[in-house]
C-alpha positions as CSV (number, residue, x, y, z in Angstrom):
1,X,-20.8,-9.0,26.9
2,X,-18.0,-7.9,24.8
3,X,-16.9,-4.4,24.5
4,X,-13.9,-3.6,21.8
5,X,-12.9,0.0,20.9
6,X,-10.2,0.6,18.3
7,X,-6.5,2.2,20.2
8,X,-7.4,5.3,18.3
9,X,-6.4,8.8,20.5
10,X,-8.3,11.9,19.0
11,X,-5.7,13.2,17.1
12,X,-2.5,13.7,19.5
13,X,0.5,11.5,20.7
14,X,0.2,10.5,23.9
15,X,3.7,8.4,23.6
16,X,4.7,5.6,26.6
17,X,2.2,5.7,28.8
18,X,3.7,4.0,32.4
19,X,2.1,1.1,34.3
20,X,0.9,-2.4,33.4
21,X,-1.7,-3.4,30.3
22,X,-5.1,-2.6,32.6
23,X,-3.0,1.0,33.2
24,X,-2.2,1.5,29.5
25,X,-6.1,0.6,28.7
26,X,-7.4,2.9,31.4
27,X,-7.7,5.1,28.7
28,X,-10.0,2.6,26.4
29,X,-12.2,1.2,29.4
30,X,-13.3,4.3,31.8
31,X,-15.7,6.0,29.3
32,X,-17.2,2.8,29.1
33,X,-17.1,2.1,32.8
34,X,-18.8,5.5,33.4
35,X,-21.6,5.0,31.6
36,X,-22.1,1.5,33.2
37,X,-21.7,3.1,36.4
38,X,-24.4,5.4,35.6
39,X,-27.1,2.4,33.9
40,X,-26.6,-0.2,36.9
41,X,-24.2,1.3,39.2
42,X,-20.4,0.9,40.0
43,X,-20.9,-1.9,42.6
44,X,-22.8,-4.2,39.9
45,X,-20.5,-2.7,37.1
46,X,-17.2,-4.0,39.2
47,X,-19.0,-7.4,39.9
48,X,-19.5,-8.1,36.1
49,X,-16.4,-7.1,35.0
50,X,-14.8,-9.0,37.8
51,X,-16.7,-12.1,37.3
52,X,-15.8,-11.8,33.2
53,X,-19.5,-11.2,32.4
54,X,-17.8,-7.6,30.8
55,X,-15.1,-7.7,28.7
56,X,-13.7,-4.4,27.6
57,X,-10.6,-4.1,25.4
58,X,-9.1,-3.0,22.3
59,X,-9.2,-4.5,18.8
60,X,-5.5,-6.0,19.1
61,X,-6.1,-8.2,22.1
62,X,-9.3,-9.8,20.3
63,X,-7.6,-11.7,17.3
64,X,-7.9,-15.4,17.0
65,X,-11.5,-14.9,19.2
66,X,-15.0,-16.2,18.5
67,X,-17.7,-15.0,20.4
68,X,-20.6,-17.0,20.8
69,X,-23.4,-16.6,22.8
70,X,-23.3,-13.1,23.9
71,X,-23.2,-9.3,22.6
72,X,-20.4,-7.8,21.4
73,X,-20.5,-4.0,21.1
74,X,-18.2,-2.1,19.3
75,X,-17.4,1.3,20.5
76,X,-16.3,4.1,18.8
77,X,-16.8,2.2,15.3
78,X,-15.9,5.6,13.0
79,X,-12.1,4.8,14.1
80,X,-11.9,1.1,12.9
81,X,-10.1,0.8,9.6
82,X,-11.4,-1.2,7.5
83,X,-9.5,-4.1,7.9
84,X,-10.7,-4.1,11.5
85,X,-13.8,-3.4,10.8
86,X,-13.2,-6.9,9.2
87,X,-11.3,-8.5,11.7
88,X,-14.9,-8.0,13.8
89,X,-17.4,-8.9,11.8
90,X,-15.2,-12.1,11.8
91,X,-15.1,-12.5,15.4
92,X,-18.7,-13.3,15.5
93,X,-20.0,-16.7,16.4
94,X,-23.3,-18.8,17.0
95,X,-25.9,-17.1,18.7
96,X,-24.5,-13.7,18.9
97,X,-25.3,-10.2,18.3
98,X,-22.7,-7.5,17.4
99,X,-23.5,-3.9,17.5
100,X,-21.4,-1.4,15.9
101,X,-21.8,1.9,17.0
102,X,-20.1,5.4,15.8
103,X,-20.1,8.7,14.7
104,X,-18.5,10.0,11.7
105,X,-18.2,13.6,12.4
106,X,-16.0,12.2,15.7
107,X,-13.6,10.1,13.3
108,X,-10.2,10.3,14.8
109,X,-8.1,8.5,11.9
110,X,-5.3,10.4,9.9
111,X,-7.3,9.1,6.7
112,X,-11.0,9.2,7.2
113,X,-11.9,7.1,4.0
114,X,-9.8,4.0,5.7
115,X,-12.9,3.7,8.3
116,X,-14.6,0.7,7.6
117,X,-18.0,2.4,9.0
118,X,-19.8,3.7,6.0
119,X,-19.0,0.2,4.7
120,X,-22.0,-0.5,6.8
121,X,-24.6,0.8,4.0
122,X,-23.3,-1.0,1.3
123,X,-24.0,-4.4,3.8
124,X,-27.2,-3.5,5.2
125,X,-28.3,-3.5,0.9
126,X,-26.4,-7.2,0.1
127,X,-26.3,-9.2,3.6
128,X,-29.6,-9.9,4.9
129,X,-29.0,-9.7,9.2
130,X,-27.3,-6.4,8.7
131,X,-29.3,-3.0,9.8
132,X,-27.9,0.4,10.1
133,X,-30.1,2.7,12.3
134,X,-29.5,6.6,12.6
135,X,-30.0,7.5,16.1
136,X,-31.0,11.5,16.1
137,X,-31.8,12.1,19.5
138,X,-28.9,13.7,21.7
139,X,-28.1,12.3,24.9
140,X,-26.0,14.8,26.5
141,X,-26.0,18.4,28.0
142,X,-28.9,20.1,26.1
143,X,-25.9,23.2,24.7
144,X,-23.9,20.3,23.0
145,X,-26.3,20.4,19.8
146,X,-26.0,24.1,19.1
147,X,-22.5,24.3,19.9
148,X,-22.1,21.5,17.5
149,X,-24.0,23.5,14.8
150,X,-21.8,26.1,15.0
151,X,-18.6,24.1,14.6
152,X,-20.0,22.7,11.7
153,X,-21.3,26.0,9.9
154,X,-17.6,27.5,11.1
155,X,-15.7,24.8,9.1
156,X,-18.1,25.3,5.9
């Protein structure tokens, strides 16, 4: 399993950051950790990542990849560009299956049109294989949906 997230911050600076790459990444790779810890557990979750049946990292270390024969999920998806969004799709090899998944009310880029997510529906119409899906349930704390409702009516 492949996990990618675009090296997007939401919104501020956070200049040099100290250590080696895996320090640097930390950033990138604990929100998905977490949520692995919670589905199987942290001893499984450091098991597969230590025996390279997880991969987690950002788009710039995947160039020059193909990945066959697994899943590749990609995290976070609202924040690719484009021309990452590209640089994915073409990552995907035989006997694979490559999930992107996003939300575009969290879209962290400077530019919101340069996301390559809505991009989506205009595939799912010409390329048969592609299939966007709306989830509408949510998953977290039960206050996050009204809170979220009144963001939303607050910026209107």
């Amino acid at each position: 399993m492949i996990i990618a997230r675009p090296y997007v911050t939401a919104g501020e600076d956070i200049g040099f950051l100290p250590g080696g790459v895996d320090d640097k990444l930390s950033y990138l790779t604990s929100p998905i950790y977490n949520i692995m810890y919670d589905l199987v557990g942290k001893p499984k979750t450091e098991k597969l990542v230590n025996d390279g049946g997880v991969i987690v990292a950002p788009f710039g270390f995947l160039r020059g990849n193909t990945f066959s024969n697994c899943f590749v999920l990609i995290d976070e998806a609202q924040n690719a560009t484009m021309k990452q969004t590209e640089l994915m799709i073409g990552r995907l090899g035989l006997g694979s299956k490559m999930v992107f998944c996003g939300d575009m009310s969290q879209c962290d880029l400077k530019n919101k049109k340069d996301s390559g997510f809505d991009f989506f529906l205009k595939l799912e119409i010409e390329v048969p294989g592609v299939k966007v899906i709306n989830l509408y349930q949510n998953h977290r704390h039960d206050v996050v949906d009204p809170v979220l409702d009144v963001f939303i009516r607050y910026r209107d």
